[in-house]
VOGU-3710 file (C-alpha; in Angstrom, 3 decimals, decimal comma):
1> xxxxxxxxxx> -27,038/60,371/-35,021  -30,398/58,993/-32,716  -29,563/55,757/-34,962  -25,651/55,761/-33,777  -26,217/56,535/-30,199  -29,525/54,027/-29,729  -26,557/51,352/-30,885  -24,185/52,190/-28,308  -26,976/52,330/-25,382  -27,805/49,012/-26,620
11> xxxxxxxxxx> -24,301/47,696/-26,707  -23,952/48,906/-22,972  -27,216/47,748/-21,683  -25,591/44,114/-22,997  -22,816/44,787/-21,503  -23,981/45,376/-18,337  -26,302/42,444/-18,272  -23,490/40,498/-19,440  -21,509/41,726/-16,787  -24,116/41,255/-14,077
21> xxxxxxxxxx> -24,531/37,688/-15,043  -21,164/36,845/-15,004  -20,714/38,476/-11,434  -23,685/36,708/-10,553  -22,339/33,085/-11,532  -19,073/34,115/-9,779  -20,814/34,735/-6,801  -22,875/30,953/-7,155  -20,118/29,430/-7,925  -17,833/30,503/-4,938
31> xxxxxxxxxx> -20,976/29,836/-2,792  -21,048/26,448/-3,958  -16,967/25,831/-3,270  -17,109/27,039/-0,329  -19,441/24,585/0,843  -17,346/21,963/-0,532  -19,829/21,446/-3,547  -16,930/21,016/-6,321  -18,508/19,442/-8,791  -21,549/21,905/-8,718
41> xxxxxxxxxx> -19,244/24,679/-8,398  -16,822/23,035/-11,571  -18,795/24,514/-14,866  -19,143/28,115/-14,073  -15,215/28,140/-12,796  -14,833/26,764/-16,203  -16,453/29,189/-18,336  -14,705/31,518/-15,973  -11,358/30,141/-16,978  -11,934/30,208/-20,418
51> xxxxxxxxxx> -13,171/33,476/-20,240  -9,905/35,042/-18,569  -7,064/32,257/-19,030  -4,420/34,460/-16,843  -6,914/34,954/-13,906  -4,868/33,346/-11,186  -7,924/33,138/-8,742  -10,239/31,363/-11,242  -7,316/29,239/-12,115  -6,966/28,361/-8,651
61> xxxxxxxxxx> -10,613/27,543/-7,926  -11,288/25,254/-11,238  -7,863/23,057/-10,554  -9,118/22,894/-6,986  -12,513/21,559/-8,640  -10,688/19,468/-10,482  -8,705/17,884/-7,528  -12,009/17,085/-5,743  -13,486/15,471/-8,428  -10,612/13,376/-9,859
71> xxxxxxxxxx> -9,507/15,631/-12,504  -5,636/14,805/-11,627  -4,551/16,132/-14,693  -6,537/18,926/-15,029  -5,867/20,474/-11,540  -2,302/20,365/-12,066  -2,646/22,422/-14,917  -4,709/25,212/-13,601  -3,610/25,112/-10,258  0,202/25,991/-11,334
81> xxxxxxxxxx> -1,784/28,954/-13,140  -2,580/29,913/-10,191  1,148/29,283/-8,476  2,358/31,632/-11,646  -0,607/34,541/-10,632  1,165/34,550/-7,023  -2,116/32,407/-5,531  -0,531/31,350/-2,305  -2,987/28,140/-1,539  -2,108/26,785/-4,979
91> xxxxxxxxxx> 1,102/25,790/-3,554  -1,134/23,688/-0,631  -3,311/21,919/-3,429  -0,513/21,101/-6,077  1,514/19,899/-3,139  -1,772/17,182/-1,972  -2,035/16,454/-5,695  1,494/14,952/-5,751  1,092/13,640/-2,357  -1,913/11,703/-3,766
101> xxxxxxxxxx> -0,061/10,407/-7,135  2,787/9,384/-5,198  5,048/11,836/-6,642  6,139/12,639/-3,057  9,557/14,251/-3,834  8,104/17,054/-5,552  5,151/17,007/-2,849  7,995/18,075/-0,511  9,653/20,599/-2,494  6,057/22,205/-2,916
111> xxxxxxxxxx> 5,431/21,782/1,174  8,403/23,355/1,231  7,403/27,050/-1,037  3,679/26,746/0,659  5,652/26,937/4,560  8,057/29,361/3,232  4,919/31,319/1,928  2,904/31,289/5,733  6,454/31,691/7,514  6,759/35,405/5,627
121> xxxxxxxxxx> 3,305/36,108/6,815  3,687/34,383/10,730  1,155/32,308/9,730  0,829/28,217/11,506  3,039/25,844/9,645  3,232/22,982/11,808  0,433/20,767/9,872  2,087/21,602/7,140  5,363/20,381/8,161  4,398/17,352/9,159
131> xxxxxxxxxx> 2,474/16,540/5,772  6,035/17,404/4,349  7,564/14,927/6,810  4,763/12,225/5,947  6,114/13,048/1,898  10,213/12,625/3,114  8,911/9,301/4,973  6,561/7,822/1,495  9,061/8,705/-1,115  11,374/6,968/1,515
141> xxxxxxxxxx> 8,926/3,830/1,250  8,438/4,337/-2,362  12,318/4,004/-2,801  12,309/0,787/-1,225  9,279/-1,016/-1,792  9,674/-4,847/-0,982  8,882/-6,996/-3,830  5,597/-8,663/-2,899  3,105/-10,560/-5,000  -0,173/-9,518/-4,708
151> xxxxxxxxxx> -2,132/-12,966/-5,962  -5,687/-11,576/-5,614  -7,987/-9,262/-4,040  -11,414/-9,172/-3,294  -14,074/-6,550/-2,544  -15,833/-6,743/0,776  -18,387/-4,659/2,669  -16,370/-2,774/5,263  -17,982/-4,563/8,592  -17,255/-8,345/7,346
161> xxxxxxxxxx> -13,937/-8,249/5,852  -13,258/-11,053/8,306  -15,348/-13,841/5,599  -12,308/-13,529/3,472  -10,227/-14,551/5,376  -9,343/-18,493/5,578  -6,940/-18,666/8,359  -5,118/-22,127/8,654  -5,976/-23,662/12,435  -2,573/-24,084/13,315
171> xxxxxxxxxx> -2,093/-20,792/13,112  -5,179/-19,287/15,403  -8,338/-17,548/14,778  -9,833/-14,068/13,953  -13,503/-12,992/15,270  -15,013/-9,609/15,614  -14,789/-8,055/18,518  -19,079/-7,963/18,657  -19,054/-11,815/18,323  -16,608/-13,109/20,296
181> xxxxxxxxxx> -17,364/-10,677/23,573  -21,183/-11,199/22,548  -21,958/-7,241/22,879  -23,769/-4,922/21,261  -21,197/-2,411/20,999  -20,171/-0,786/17,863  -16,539/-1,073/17,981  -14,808/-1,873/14,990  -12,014/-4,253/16,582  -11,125/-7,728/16,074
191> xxxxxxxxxx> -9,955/-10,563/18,546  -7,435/-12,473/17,432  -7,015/-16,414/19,606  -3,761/-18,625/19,793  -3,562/-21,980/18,406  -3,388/-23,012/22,165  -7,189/-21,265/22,467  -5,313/-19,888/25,644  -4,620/-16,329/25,186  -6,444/-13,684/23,049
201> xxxxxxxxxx> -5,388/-10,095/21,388  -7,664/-7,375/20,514  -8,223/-3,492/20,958  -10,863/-1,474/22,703  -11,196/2,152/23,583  -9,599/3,960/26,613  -11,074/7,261/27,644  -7,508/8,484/27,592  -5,485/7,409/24,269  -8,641/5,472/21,825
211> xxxxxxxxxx> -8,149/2,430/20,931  -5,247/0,234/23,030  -4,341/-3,465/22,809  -5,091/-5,807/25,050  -4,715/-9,138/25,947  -6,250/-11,869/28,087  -5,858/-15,847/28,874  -8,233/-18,332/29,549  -8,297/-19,501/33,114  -10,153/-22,423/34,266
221> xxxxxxxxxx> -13,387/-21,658/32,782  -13,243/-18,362/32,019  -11,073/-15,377/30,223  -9,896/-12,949/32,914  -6,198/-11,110/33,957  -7,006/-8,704/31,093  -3,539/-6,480/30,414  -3,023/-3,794/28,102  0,076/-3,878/25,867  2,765/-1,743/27,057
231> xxxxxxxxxx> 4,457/-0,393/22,797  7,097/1,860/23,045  6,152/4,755/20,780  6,587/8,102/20,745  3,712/9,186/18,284  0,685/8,258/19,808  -2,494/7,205/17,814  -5,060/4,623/18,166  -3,763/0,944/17,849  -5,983/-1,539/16,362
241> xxxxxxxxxx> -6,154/-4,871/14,969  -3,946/-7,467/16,655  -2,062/-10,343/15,091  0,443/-12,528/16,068  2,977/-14,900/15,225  3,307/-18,624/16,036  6,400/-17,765/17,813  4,504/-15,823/20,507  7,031/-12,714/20,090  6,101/-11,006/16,869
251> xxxxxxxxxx> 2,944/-8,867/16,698  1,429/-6,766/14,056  -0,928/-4,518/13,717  -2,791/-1,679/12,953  -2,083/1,990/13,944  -2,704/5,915/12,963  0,672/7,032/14,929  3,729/6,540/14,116  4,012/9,050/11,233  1,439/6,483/9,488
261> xxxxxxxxxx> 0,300/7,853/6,050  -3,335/7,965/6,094  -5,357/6,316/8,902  -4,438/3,152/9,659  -1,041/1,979/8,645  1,119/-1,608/9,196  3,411/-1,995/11,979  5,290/-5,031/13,931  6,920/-5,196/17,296  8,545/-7,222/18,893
271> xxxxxxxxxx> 8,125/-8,712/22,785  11,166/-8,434/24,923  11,007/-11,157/27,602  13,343/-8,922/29,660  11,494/-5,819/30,513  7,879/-7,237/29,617  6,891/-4,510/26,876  7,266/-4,390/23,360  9,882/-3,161/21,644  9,746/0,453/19,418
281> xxxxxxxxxx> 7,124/-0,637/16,577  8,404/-0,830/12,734  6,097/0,720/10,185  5,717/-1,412/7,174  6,889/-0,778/3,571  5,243/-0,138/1,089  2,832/-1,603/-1,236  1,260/-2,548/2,278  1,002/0,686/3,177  -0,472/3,430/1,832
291> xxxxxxxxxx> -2,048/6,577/1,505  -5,636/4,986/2,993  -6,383/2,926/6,001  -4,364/-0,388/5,581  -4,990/-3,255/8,800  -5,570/-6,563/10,001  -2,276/-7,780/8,132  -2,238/-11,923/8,875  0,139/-14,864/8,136  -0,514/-18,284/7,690
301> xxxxxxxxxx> 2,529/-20,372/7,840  0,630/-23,539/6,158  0,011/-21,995/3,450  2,801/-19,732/3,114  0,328/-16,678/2,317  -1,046/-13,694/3,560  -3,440/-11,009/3,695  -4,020/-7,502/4,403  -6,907/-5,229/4,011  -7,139/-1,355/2,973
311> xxxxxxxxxx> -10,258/1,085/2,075  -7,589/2,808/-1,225  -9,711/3,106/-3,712  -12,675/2,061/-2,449  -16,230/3,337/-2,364  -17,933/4,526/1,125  -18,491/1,588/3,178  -16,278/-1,268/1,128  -12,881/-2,405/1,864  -10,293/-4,661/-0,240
321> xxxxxxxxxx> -8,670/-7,600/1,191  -5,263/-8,275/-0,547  -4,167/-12,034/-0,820  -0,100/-12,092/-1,076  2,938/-13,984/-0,947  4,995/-12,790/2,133  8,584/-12,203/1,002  10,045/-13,366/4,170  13,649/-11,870/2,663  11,689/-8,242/2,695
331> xxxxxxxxxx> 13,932/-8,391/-0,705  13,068/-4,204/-2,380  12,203/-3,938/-5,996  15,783/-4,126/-7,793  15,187/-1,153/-10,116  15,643/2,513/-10,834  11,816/2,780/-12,580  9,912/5,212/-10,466  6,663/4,300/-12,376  7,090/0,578/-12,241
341> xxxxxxxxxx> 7,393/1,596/-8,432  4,984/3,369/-8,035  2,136/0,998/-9,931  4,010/-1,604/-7,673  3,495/0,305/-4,198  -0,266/1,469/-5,340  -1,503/-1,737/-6,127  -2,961/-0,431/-9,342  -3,242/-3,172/-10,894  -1,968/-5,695/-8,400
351> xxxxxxxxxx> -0,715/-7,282/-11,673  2,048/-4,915/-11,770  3,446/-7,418/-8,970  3,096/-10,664/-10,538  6,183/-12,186/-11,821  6,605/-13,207/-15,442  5,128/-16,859/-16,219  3,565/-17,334/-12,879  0,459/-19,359/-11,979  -1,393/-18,250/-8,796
361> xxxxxxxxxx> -4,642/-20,087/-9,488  -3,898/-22,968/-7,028  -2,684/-20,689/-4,622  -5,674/-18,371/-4,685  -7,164/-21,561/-4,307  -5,319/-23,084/-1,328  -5,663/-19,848/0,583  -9,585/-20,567/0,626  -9,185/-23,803/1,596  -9,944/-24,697/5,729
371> xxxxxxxxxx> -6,997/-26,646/6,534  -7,494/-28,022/10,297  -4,549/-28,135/12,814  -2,195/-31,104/12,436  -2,902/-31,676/8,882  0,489/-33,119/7,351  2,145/-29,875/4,799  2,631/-30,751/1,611  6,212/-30,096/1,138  7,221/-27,779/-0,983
381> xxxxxxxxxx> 10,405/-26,727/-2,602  9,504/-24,991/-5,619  5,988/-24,835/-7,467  6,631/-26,143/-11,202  3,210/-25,482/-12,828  2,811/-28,259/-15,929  -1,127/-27,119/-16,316  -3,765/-25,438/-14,671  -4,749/-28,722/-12,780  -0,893/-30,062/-12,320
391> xxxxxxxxxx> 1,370/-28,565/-10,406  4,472/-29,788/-8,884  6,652/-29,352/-6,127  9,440/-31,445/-5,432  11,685/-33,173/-7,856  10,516/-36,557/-7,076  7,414/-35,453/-8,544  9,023/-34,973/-12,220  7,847/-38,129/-13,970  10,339/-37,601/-17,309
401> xxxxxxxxxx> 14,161/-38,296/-16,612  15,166/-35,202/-19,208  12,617/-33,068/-17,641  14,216/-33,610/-14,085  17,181/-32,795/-15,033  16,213/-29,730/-17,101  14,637/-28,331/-13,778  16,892/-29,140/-10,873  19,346/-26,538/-13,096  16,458/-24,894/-12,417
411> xxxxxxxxxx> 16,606/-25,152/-9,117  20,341/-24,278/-8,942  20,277/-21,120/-10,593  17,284/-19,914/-8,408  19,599/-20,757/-5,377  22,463/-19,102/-7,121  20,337/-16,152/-7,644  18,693/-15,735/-4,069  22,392/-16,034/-2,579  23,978/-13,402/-5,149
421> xxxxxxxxxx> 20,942/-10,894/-4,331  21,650/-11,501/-0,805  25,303/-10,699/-1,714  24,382/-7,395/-3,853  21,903/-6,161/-0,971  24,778/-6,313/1,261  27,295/-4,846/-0,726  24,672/-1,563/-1,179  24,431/-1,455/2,375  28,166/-1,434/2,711
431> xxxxxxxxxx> 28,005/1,412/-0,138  26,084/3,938/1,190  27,175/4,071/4,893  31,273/3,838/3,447  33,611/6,903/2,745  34,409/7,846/-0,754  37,684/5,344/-0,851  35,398/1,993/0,801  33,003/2,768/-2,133  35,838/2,845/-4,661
441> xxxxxxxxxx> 36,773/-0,854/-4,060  32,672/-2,395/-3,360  31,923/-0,239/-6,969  33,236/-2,766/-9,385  32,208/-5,667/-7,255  28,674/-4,077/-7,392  28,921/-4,248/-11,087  30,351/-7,506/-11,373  27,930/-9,365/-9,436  25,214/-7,201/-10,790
451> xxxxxxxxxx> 26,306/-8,910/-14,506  26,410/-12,156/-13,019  23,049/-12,276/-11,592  21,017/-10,784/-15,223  22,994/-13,283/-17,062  21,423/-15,799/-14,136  17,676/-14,115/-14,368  18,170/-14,846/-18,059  18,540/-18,335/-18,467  15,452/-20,315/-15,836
461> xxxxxxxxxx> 12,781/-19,248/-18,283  13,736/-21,235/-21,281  15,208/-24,116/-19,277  11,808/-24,385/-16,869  9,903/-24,135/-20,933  11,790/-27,433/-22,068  11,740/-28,822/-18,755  7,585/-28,414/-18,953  7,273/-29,497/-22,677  9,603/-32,599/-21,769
471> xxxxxxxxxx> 7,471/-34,016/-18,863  4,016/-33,313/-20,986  5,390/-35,209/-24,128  6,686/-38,012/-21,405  3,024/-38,028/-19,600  0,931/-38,527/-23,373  3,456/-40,935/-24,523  2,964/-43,149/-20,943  -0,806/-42,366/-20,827  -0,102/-40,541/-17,594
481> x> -2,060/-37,939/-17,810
//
């Protein structure tokens, strides 16, 4: 009997310790997540977890530990745990999760149970609701994301993302604000000069609304009759990094207002000559914006490129400047693949942009290439790329008779195609704002045109192969290579 009840005083004694150690790693562990160290805080909330699998609260806390630590997959598992245990902030971190994967229509439906949630206990919901609005406005974006191709990016240190840039004279200059006003300040803008060297753009901080644009012209000697930029906009924020167009009307840049969707985000405006203010700012689509500070978007009409740059994925003090073709159509991605989409909008890879068979290396080239003003432009009409060192672009360039022919079909299926997207694009449009009978009749059309065009995308491929293979045979067999 002493034997029998020595066992059970031992078995509560380890009990107990077992017990107090357990309520003692609880207690380090929420002091360590509340002090926003997840990762130190991630083990014991795991051995918690495994420990009680239904506990909604330690569910909770590990996917949260999880989400701050990159664990995408892993906090969407526990933290609907905790959405099934009744764990009301669940609901806020599952609906950030999405947010951050880009899976913003189900970011909004979960915005959507998390306000309900803090409306039945009169708690704030307006941050919330906007976040939900910022999801409505990105899966918007992520709908329609314009079909860009990203060439090439490059990794810079977050003060001189300005070196990669190679800006063709012709079409102005970029400086830092520091350099070009010769100050010691620490502001983070940029001055952007005319081809002209006449007028400059650039941002600098108001004690009322942050960072404004501005604008000044050379006079005489000296730049004076400085004027801040009146933009029409009903979300204020701070506006940033100035660009504009060789037309003298268009302007981009940089802003955190206008329902932007992290930080910085793209925008263009328009000047109107009449009232002598810019007109209400466009955001940009996506895959130049995105859920991190995107700016400083440029375009060089010599070169026919462009660049932007944006902190996503990068480390503490780094940026990434994106080298890209601008599609001057702003043509969307022509397909129902949310995945494709999304890789396409994210940038991740920016291979997900290329198109099928292309060569960028002279490109990515060109745009690194200081081409001074007046220089005569190549003309280009098409770029035919026989090698990595031959490229051509013109049809007078096409050395073999057979190969010249192969490619101006080429050529005039690539027009048919542009004009039948154009077509298509228009016909949508005409969809989706008609009533149930106007859709009837543009339905088949759709469908019709949508045939002709894959039968169109099928055949340049094989005809631009035997058009290549033509002119190399022609080139060995004339020693012209």
């Amino acid at each position: 009997m002493k034997h029998y009840i020595k066992e059970i005083a031992f078995v509560s004694v380890l009990l107990w310790i077992c017990g107090g150690l357990q309520a003692q790693s609880l207690d380090q562990a929420k002091k360590l997540y509340n002090e926003g160290q997840y990762a130190e805080a991630k083990p014991a909330f795991e051995r918690l977890v495994k420990q009680a699998p239904n506990n909604g609260s330690y569910n909770h806390w590990y996917g949260v530990c999880c989400f701050e630590t990159g664990d995408m997959e892993g906090a969407e598992k526990h933290l609907k745990v905790g959405i099934n245990r009744k764990v009301q902030e669940s609901h806020r971190y599952l609906a950030e999760l999405y947010f951050k994967l880009y899976r913003f229509d189900e970011a909004s439906g979960m915005f959507d149970e998390y306000i309900e949630l803090l409306t039945k206990k009169k708690q704030d919901v307006e941050p919330f609701q906007r976040r939900k609005e910022q999801a409505d406005n990105a899966q918007r974006m992520l709908e329609r994301v314009e079909e860009v191709q990203v060439i090439d990016s490059m990794v810079v240190d977050k003060d001189g993302f300005l070196t990669a840039y190679t800006l063709s004279q012709e079409n102005g200059t970029l400086t830092s604000f520091r350099d070009f006003f010769q100050t010691g300040t620490s502001s983070s803008s940029t001055v952007f000069m005319n081809q002209k060297g006449d007028r400059i753009l650039y941002a600098q901080e108001t004690p009322e609304n942050g960072y404004c644009l501005f604008t000044q012209s050379y006079l005489l000697d000296h730049w004076g009759d400085e004027k801040q930029l009146t933009i029409n906009t009903d979300d204020a924020g701070d506006d940033n990094y100035p660009f504009a167009l060789s037309d003298g009307v268009t302007l981009y840049y940089g802003s955190t207002g206008g329902n932007s969707l992290g930080g910085y985000d793209l925008f263009v405006t328009r000047y109107n000559t009449n009232s002598d203010t810019y007109l209400t700012p466009e955001q940009l689509g996506m895959p130049y914006n995105s859920l991190y500070n995107d700016y400083m978007i440029v375009f060089d009409d010599v070169k026919k490129l462009g660049w932007f740059v944006s902190d996503r994925y990068q480390p503490e003090g780094k940026v990434c400047v994106y080298l890209f073709i601008p599609n001057l159509n702003r043509t969307r991605v022509d397909s129902e693949d949310m995945e494709m989409k999304r890789a396409m909008a994210m940038l991740s890879p920016i291979s997900a942009t290329w198109k099928e068979g292309e060569n960028y290396t002279n490109l990515v080239n060109l745009a690194h290439q200081a081409i001074p003003f007046g220089e005569i432009r190549k003309q280009k009409d098409f770029e035919f790329v026989i090698s990595n060192n031959m490229v051509y672009y013109t049809l007078d360039e096409i050395k073999s008779p057979e190969a010249r022919s192969l490619y101006s079909k080429v050529v005039a299926i690539n027009k048919q195609t542009e004009a039948l997207n154009k077509e298509i694009e228009q016909l949508r449009r005409a969809f989706h704002e008609g009533n149930n009978s106007r859709r009837d009749q543009l339905r088949s059309q759709i469908l019709q045109n949508e045939e002709k065009l894959n039968e169109l995308l099928s055949q340049p491929y094989s005809l631009e192969k035997k058009a290549r293979n033509a002119e190399i045979v022609y080139l060995r067999k004339n020693n012209l290579r």
